[in-house]
VEXDONU-49125 format. One record per residue (C-alpha): residue number from 0; chain; residue in one letter; x, y, z. Coordinates in steps of 0.25 Angstrom, whole numbers, plus 5000, padded with zeros to 4 digits. Layout:
<sites>
<i NUM, ch A, aa A, px X, py Y, pz Z>
...
</sites>
This chain:
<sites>
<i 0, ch A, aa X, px 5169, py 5036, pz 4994>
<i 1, ch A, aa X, px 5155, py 5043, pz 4994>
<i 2, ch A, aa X, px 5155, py 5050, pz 4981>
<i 3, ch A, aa X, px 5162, py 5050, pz 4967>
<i 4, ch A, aa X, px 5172, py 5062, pz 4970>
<i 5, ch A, aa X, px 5177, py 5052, pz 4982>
<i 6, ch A, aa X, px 5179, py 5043, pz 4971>
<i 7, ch A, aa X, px 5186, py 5050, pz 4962>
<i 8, ch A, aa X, px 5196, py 5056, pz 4970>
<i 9, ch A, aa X, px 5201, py 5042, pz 4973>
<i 10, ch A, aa X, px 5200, py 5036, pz 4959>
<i 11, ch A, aa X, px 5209, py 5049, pz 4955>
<i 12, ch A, aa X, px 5219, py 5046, pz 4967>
<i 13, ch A, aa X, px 5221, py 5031, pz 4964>
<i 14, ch A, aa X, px 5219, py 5028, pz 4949>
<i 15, ch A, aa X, px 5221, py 5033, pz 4935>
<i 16, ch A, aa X, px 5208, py 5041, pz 4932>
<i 17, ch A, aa X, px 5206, py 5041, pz 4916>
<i 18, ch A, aa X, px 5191, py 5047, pz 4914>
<i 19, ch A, aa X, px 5183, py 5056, pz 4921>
<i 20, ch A, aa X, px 5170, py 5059, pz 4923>
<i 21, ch A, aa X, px 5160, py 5066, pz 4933>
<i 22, ch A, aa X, px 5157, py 5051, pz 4943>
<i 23, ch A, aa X, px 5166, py 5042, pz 4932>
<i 24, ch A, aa X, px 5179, py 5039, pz 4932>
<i 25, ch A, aa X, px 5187, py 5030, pz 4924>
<i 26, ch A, aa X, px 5203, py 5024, pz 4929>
<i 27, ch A, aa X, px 5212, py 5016, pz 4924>
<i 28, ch A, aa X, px 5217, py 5005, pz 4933>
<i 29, ch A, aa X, px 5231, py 4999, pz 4929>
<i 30, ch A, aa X, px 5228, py 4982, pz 4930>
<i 31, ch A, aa X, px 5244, py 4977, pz 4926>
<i 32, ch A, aa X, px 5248, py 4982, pz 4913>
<i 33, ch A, aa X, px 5232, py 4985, pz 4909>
<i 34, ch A, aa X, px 5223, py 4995, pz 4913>
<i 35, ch A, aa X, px 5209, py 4994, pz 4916>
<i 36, ch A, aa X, px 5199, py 5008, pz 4917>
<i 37, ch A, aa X, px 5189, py 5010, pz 4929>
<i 38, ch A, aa X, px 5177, py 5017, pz 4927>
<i 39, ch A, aa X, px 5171, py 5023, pz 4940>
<i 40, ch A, aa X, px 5158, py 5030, pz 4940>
<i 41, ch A, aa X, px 5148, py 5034, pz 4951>
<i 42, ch A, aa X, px 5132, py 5028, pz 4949>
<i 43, ch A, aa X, px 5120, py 5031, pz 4957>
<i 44, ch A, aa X, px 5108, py 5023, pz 4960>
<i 45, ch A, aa X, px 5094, py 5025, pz 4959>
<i 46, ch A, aa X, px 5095, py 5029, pz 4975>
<i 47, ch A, aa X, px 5107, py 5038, pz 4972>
<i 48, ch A, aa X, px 5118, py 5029, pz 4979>
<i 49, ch A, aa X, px 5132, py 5029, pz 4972>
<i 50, ch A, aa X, px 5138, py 5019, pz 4967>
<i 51, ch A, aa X, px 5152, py 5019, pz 4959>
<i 52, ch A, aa X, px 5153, py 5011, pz 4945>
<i 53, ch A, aa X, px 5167, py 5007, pz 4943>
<i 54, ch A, aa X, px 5167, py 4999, pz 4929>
<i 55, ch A, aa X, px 5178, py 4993, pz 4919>
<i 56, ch A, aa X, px 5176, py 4991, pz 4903>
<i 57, ch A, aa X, px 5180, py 4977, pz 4901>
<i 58, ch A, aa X, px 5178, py 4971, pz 4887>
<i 59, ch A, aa X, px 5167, py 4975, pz 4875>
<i 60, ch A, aa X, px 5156, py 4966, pz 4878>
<i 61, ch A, aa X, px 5153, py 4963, pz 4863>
<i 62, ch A, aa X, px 5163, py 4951, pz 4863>
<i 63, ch A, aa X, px 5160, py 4945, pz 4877>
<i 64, ch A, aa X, px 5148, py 4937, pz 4881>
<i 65, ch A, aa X, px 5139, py 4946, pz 4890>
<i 66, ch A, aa X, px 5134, py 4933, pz 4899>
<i 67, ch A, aa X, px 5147, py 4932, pz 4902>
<i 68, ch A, aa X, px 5149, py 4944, pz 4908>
<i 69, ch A, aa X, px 5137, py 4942, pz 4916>
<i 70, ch A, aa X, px 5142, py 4928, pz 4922>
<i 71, ch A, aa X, px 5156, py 4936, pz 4925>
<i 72, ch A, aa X, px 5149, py 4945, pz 4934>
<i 73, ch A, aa X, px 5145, py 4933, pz 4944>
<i 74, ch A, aa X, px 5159, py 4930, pz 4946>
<i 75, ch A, aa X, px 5165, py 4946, pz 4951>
<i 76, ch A, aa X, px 5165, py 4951, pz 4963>
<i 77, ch A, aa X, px 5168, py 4964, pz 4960>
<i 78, ch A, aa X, px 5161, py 4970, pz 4948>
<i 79, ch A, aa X, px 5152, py 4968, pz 4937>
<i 80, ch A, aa X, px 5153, py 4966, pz 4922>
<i 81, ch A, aa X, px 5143, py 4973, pz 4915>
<i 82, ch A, aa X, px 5142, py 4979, pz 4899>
<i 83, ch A, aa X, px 5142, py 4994, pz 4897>
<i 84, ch A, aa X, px 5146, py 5003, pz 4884>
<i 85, ch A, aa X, px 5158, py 5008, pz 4880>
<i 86, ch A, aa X, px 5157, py 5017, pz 4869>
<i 87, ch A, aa X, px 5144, py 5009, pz 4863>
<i 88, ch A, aa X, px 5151, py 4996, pz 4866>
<i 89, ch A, aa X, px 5147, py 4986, pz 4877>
<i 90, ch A, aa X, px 5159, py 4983, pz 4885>
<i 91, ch A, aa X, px 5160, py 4973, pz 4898>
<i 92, ch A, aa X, px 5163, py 4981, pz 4910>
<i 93, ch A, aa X, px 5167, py 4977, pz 4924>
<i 94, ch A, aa X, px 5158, py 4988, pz 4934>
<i 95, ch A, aa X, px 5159, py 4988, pz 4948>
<i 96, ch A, aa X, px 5149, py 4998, pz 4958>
<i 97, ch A, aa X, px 5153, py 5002, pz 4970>
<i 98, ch A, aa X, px 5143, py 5009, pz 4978>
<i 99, ch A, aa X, px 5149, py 5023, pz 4986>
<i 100, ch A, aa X, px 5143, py 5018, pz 5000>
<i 101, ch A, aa X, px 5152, py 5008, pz 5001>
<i 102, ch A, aa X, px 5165, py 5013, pz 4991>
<i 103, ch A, aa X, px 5179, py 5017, pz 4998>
<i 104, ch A, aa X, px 5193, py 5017, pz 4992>
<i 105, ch A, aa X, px 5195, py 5002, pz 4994>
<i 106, ch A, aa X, px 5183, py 4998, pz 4986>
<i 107, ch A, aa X, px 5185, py 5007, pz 4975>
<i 108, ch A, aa X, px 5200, py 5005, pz 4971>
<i 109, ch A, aa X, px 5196, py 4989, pz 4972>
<i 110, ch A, aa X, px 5184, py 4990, pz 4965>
<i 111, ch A, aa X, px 5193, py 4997, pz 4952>
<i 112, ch A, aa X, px 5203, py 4988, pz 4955>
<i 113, ch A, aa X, px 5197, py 4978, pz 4954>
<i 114, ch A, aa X, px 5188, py 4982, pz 4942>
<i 115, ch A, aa X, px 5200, py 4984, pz 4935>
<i 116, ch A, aa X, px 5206, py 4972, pz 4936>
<i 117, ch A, aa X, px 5197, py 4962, pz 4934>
<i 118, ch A, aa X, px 5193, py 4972, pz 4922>
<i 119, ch A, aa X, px 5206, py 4970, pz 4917>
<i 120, ch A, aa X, px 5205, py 4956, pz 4918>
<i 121, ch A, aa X, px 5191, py 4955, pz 4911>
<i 122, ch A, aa X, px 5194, py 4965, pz 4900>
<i 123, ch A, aa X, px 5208, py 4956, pz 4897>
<i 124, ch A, aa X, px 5201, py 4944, pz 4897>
<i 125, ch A, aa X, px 5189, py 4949, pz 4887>
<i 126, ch A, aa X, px 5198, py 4956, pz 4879>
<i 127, ch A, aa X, px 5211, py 4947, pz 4876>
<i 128, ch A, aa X, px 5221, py 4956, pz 4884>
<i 129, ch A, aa X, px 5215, py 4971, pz 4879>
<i 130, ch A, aa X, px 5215, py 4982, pz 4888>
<i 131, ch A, aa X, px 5204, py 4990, pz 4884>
<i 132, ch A, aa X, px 5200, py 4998, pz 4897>
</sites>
């Protein structure tokens, strides 16, 4: 996959699309009986390489110590937690960036699977059960 059209054409073959944009996606991944969204969007470098952000919202960082996030992010292997805004309010999200050199299908559908799930699993934890993305 060597362009954001590539990309697209297989995210609309295998998963639920929900938003659209020009270079961002968004799907909704089933995980059991909860759902989880993906956020896909293309990135370029200072040099002009592309690289593909996949992210998830997790929890809103107002109740959740920061530090600890940080410390998290020494123990995955896949992903990183970092704090963006949604709608003027810092929320904990899980990101990933894959780089288009080296993406292919099998990278890509386990990179969102994965993302997904171990979202999932954050967001449950952080917020007692609620399924907010």
């Amino acid at each position: 996959m060597q362009t954001f059209s590539e990309i697209e054409e297989y995210i609309r073959a295998h998963y639920s699309v929900v938003h659209a944009e020009p270079f961002m996606l968004a799907v909704e991944v089933k995980v059991g009986e909860r759902h989880q969204d993906i956020f896909l969007a293309e990135l370029k470098n200072s040099d002009e390489r592309r690289s593909l952000r996949l992210e998830t919202n997790i929890a809103p960082l107002r109740e959740h110590d920061a530090e600890k996030c940080l410390r998290v992010n020494l123990m995955l292997r896949v992903g990183y937690l970092a704090v963006g805004d949604l709608d003027g309010t810092p929320f904990i999200k899980l990101c990933h960036n894959l780089t288009y050199d080296l993406l292919n299908e099998a990278s890509l559908r386990y990179v969102i699977n994965h993302l997904a799930l171990l979202g999932d699993s954050i967001e449950d934890t952080l917020t007692g059960g609620e399924d907010l993305f």
